[in-house]
C-alpha positions as a Markdown table, in Angstrom:
| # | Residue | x | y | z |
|---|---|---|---|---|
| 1 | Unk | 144.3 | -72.1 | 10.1 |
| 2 | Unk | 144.9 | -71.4 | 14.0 |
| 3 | Unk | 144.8 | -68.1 | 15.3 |
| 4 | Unk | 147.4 | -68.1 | 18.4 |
| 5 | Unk | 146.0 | -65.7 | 20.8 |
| 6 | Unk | 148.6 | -65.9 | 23.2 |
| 7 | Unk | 149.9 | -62.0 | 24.4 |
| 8 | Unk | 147.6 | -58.9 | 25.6 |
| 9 | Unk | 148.1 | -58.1 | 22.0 |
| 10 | Unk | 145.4 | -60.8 | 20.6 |
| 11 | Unk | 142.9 | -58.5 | 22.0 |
| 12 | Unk | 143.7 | -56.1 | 19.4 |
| 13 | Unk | 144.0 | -58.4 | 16.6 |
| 14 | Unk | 141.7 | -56.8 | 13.5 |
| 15 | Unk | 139.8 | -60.8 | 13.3 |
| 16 | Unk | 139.1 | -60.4 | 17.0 |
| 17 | Unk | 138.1 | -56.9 | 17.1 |
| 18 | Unk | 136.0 | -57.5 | 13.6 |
| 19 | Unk | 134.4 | -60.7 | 16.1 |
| 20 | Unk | 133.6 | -58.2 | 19.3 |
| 21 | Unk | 131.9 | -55.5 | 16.9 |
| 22 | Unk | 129.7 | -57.9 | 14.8 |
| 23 | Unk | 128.4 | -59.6 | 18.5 |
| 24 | Unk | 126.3 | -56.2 | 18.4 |
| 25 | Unk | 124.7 | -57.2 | 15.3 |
| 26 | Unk | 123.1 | -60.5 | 17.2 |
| 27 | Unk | 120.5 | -60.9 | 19.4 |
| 28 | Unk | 119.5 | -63.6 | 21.6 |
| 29 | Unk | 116.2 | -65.6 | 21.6 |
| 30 | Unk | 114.0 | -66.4 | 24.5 |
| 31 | Unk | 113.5 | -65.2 | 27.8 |
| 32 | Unk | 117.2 | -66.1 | 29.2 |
| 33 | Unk | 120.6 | -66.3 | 28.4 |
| 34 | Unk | 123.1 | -68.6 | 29.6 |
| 35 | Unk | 126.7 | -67.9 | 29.7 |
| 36 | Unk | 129.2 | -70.3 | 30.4 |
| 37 | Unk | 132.6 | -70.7 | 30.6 |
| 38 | Unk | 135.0 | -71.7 | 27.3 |
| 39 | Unk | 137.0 | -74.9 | 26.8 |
| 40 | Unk | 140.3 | -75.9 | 24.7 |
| 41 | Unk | 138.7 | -77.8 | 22.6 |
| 42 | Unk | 136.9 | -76.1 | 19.6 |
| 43 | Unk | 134.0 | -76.5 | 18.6 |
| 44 | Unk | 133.4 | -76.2 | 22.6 |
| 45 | Unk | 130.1 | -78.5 | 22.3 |
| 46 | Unk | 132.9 | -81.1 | 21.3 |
| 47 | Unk | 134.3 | -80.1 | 25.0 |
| 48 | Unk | 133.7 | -82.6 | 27.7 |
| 49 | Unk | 132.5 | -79.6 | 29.8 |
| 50 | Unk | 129.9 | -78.6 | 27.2 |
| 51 | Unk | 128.2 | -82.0 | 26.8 |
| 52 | Unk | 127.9 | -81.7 | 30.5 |
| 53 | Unk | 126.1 | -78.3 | 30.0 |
| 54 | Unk | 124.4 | -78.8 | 27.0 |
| 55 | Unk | 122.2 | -81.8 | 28.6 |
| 56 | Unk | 121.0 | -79.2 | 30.7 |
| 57 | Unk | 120.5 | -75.8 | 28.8 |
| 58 | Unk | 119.4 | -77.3 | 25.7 |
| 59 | Unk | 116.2 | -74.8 | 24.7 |
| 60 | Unk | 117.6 | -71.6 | 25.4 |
| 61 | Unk | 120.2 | -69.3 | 24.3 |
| 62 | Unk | 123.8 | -70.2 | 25.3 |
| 63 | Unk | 126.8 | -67.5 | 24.9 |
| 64 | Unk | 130.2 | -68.7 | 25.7 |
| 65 | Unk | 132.4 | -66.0 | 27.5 |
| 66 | Unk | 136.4 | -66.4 | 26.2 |
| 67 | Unk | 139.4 | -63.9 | 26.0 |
| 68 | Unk | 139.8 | -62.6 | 23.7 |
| 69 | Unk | 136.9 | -62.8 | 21.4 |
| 70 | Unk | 134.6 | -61.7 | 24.4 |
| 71 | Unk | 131.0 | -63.5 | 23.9 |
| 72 | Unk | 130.6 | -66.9 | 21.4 |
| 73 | Unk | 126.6 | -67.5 | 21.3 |
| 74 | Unk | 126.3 | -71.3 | 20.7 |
| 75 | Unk | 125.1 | -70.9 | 17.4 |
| 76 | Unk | 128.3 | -69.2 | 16.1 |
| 77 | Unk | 130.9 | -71.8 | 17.9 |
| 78 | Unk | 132.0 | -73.2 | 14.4 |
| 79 | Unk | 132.5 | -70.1 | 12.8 |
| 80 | Unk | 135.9 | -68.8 | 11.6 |
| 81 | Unk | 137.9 | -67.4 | 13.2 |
| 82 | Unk | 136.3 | -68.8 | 16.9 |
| 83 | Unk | 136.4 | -72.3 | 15.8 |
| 84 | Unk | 140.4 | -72.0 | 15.2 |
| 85 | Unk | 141.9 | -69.7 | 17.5 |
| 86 | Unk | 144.5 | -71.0 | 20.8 |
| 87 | Unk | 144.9 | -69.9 | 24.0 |
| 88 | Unk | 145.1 | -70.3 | 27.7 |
| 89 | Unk | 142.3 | -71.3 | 29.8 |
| 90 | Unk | 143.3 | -70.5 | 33.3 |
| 91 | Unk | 140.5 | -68.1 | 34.0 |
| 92 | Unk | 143.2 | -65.1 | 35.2 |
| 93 | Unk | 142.0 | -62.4 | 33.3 |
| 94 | Unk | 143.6 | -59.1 | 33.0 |
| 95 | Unk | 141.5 | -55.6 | 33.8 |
| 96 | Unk | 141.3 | -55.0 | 30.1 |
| 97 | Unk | 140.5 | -58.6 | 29.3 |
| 98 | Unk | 137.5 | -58.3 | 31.8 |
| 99 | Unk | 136.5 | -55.2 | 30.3 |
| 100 | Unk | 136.4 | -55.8 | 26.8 |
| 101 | Unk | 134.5 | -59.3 | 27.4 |
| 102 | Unk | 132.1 | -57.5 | 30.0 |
| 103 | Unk | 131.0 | -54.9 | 27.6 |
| 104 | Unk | 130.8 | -57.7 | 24.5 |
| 105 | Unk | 128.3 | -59.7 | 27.2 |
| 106 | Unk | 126.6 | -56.7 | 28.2 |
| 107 | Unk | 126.1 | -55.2 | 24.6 |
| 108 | Unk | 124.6 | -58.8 | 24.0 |
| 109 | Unk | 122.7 | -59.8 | 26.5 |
| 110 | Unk | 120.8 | -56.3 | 26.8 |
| 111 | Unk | 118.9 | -56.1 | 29.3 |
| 112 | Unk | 117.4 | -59.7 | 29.1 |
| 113 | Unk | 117.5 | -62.5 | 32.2 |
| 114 | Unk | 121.2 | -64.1 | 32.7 |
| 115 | Unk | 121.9 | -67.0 | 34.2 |
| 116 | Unk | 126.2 | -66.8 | 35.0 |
| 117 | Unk | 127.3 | -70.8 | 35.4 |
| 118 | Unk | 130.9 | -69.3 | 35.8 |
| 119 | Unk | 133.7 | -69.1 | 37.9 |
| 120 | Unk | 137.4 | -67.1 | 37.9 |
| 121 | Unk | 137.7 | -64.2 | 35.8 |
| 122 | Unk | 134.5 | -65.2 | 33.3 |
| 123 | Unk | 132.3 | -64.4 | 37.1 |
| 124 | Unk | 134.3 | -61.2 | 37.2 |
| 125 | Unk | 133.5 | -59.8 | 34.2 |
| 126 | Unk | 130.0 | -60.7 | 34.3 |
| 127 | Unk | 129.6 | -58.7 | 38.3 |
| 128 | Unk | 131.2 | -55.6 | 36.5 |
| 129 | Unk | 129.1 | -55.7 | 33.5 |
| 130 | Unk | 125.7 | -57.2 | 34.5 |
| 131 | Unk | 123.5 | -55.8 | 37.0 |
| 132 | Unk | 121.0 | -58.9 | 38.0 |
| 133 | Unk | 122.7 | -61.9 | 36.9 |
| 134 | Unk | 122.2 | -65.0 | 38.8 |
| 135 | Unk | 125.1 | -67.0 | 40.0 |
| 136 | Unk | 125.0 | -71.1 | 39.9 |
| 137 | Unk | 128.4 | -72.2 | 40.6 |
| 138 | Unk | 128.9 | -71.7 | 44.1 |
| 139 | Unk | 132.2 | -74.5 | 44.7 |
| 140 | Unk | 134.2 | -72.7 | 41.8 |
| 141 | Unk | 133.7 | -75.8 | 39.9 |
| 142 | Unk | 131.3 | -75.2 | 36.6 |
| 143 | Unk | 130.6 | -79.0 | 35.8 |
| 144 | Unk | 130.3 | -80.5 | 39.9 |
| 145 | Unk | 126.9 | -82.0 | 40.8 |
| 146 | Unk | 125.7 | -78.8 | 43.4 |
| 147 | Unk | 126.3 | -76.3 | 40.3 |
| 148 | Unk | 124.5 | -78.1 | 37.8 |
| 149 | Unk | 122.1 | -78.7 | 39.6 |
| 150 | Unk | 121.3 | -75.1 | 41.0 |
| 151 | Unk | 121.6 | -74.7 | 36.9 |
| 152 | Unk | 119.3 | -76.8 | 36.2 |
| 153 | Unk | 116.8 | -75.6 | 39.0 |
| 154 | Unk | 116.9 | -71.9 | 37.8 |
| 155 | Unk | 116.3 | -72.4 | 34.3 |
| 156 | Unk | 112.6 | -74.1 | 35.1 |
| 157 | Unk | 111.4 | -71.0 | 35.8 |
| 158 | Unk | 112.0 | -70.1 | 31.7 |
| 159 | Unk | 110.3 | -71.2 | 28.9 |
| 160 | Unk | 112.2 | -73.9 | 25.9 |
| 161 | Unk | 112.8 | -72.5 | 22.9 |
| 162 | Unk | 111.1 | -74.5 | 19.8 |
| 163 | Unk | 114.2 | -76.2 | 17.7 |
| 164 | Unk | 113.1 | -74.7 | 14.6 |
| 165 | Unk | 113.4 | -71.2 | 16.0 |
| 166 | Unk | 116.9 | -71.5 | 16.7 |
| 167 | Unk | 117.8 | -73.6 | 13.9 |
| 168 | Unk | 116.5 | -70.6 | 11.4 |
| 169 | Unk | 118.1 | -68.1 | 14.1 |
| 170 | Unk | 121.4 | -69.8 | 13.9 |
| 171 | Unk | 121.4 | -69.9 | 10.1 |
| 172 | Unk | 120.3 | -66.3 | 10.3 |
| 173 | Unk | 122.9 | -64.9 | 12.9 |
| 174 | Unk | 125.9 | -66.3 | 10.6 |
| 175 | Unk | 124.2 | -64.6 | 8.0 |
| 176 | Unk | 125.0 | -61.7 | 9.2 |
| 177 | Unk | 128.0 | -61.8 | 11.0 |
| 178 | Unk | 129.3 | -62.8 | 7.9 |
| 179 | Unk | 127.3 | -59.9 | 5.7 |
| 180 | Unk | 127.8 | -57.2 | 8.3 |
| 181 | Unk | 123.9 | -56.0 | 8.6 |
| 182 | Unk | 121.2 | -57.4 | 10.5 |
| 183 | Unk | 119.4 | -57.4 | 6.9 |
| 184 | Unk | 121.2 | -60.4 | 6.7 |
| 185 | Unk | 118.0 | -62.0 | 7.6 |
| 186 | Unk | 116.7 | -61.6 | 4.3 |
| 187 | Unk | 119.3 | -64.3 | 3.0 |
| 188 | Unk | 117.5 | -67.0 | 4.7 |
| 189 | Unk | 113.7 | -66.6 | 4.0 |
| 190 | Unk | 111.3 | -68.9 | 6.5 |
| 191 | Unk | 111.1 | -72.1 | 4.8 |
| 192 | Unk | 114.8 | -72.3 | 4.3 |
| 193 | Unk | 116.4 | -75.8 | 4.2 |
| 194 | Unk | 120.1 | -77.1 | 5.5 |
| 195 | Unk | 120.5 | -80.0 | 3.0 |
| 196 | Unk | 123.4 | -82.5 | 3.7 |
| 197 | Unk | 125.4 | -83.2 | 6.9 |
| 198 | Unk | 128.7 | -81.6 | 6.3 |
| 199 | Unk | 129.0 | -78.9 | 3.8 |
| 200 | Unk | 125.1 | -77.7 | 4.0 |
| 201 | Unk | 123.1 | -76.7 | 1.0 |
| 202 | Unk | 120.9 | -73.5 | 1.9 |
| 203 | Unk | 118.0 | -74.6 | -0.6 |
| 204 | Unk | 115.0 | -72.3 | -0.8 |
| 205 | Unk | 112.3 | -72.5 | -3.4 |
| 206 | Unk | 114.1 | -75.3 | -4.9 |
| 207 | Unk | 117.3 | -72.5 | -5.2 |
| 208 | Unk | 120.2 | -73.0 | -3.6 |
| 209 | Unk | 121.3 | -69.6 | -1.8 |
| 210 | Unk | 124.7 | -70.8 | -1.1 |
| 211 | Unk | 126.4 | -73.6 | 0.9 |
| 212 | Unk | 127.1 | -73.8 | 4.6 |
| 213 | Unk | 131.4 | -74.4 | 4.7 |
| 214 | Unk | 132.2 | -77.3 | 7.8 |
| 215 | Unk | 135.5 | -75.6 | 7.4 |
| 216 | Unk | 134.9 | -72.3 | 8.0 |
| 217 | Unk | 131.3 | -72.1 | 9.2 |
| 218 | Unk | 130.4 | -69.5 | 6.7 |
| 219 | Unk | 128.6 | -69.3 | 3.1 |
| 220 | Unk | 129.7 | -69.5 | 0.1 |
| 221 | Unk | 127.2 | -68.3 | -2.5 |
| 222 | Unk | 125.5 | -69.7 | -5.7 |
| 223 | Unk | 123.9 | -66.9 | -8.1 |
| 224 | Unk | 120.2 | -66.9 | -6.2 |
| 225 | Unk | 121.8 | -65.8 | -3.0 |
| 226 | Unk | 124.0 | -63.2 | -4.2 |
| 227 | Unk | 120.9 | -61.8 | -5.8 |
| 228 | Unk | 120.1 | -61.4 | -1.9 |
| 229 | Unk | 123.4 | -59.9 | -1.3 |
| 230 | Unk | 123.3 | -56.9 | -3.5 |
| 231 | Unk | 119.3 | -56.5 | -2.4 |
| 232 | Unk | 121.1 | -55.6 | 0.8 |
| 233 | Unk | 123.1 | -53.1 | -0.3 |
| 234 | Unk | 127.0 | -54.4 | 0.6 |
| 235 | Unk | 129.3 | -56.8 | -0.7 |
| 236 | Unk | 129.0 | -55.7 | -4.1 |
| 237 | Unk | 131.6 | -55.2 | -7.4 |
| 238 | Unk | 129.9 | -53.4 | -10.2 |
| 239 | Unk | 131.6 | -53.8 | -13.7 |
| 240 | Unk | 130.7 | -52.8 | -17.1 |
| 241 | Unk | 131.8 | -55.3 | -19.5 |
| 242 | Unk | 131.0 | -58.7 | -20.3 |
| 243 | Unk | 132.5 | -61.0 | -18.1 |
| 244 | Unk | 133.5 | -64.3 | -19.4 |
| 245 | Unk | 136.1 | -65.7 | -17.6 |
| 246 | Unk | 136.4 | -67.0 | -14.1 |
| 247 | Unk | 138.9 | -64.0 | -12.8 |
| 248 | Unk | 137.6 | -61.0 | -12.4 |
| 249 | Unk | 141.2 | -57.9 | -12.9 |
| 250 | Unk | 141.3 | -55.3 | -11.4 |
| 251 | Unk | 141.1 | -53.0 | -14.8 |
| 252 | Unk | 137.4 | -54.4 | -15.2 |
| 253 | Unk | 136.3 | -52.8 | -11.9 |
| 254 | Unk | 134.0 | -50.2 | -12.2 |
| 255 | Unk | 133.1 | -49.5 | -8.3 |
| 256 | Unk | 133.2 | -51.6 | -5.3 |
| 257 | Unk | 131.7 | -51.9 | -1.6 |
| 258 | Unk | 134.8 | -49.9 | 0.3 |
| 259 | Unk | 134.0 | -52.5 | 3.2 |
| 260 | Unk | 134.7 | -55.4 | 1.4 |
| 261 | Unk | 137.7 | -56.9 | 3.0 |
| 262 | Unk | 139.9 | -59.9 | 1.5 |
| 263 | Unk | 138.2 | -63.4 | 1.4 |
| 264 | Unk | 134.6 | -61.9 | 1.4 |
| 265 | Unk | 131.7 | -63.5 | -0.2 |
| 266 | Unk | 131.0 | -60.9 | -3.1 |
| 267 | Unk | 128.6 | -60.4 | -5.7 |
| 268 | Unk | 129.6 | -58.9 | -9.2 |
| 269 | Unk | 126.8 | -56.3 | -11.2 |
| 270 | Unk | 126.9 | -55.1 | -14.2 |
| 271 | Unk | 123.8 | -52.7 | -15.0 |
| 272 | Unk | 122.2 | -53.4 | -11.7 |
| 273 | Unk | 122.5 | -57.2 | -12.6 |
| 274 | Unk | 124.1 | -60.0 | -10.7 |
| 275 | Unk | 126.9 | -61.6 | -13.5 |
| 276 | Unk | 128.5 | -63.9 | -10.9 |
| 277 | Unk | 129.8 | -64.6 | -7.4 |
| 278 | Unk | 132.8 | -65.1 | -5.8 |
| 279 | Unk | 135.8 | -64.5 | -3.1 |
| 280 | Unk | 137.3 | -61.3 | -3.1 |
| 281 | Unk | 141.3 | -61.0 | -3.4 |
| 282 | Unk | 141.5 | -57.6 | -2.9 |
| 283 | Unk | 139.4 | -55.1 | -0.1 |
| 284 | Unk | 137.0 | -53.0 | -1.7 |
| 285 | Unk | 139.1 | -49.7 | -2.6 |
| 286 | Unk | 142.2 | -51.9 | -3.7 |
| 287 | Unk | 140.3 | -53.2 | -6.2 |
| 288 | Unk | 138.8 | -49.6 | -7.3 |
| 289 | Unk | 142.5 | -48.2 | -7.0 |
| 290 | Unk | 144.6 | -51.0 | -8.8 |
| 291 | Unk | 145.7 | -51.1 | -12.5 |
| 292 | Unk | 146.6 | -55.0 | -12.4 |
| 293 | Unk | 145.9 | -57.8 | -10.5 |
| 294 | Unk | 143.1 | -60.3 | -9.2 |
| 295 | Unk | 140.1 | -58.6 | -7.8 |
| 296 | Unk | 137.8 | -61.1 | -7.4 |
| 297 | Unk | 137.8 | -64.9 | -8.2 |
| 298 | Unk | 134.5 | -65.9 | -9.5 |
| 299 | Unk | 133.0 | -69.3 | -8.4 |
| 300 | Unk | 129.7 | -68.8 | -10.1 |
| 301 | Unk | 128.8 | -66.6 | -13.3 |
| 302 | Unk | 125.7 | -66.0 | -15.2 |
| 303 | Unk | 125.9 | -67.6 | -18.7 |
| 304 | Unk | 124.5 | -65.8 | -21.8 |
């Protein structure tokens, strides 16, 4: 589903402001950061500008800048809602555009080396926000031959990150984005595989934790990995009954995480005791406050 983000009002939207908050919950690897400019096309490595760039930052941390989500690192690009959202490239940004992306970028980046390969309103928020950032495009043009090149000669002076460490990071930083807590980390244990080239199984210990949506970029979880889940602490729906149908109503719920929100990845307990996994209708106190209705729909469920 797009997101049109159109108006000075998409800043404000609650799936964009959700996006800007949970950037603080992600850190970057390595020594440097990269940021560079967005494009149309979505996922931007899919961008003829991004192919351009990739060729030459590939090893270190990239984070896209774009209005109005404020800061995409390159490991989240496929994640809803940043993979589906529209809006205009020009690079005019408005005061509050610049300052909402700025202090995203900054909150970030903190304190680590930046290297800026921007132009337009992306440079500007990054001169208000960032203190020591190094500026590469000097002809206003991100993808000419003198920019990537002074690019490409500033990033020798900083170490390549190891694939492996940013594949588990990437897996890891979804993780939680999508779980809210940099805990999160927990779900994907060193040693974790991606099986499978579209939707990805998340195998571990010949478990499968959950699977890795092409669609939407973000888990979906078998019974090990809500285990994980409710470890954590969030996410959770505690009933005390015995629950043998695929629909969990709302008259059979006991408690519930009050920040689960609609379409969340939740785990269902009974006695301390994962019973099943599914998508939540319903945000956490709904389903705590409703006599009828859906509350959750299971996917998985412990058999007895």
């Amino acid at each position: 589903m797009k997101i049109p983000c159109t108006i000075d009002e998409s800043l404000h939207r609650p799936e964009v402001a959700r996006w800007r908050e949970r950037m603080n919950l992600l850190e970057p690897l390595g020594d440097v950061v990269v940021v560079l400019p967005c494009s149309m096309r979505k996922p931007y490595s899919n961008s003829k500008s991004h192919s351009v760039f990739m060729r030459a930052t590939k090893g270190v941390q990239e984070a896209i800048l774009t209005s109005p989500f404020g800061v995409c690192p390159r490991e989240m690009e496929r994640t809803y809602p940043i993979q589906s959202y529209d809006t205009s490239t020009t690079g005019d940004w408005s005061k509050e555009e610049i300052d909402l992306t700025g202090e995203c970028l900054k909150n970030y980046v903190d304190g680590k080396d930046v290297i800026a390969h921007v132009t337009g309103g992306y440079r500007e928020a990054c001169e208000a926000y960032l203190e020591d950032a190094i500026y590469t495009c000097e002809d206003g043009r991100a993808t000419s031959w003198e920019s990537m090149d002074n690019l490409k000669k500033e990033l020798r002076n900083y170490p390549r990150i190891k694939n492996s460490q940013k594949r588990i990071n990437g897996f890891r930083s979804i993780a939680r984005y999508q779980f809210n807590t940099r805990k999160a980390d927990s779900f994907i244990p060193d040693g974790t595989k991606a099986v499978g080239r579209f939707m990805r199984r998340m195998i571990y210990e010949k478990e499968q934790l959950a699977t890795l949506s092409f669609d939407t970029g973000l888990y979906s979880l078998n019974l090990p990995g809500g285990e994980r889940v409710y470890e954590m602490g969030v996410n959770w729906v505690e009933i005390d009954f015995e629950m043998k149908t695929s629909t969990l109503f709302t008259p059979g719920v006991v408690d519930a995480d009050p920040n689960i929100l609609p379409m969340d990845e939740v785990v269902v307990v009974r006695n301390g005791e994962v019973m099943g996994v599914g998508k939540a209708v319903l945000n956490g106190n709904e389903m705590k406050s409703a006599t009828k209705g859906v509350a959750v729909k299971i996917r998985h469920r412990r058999k007895n």
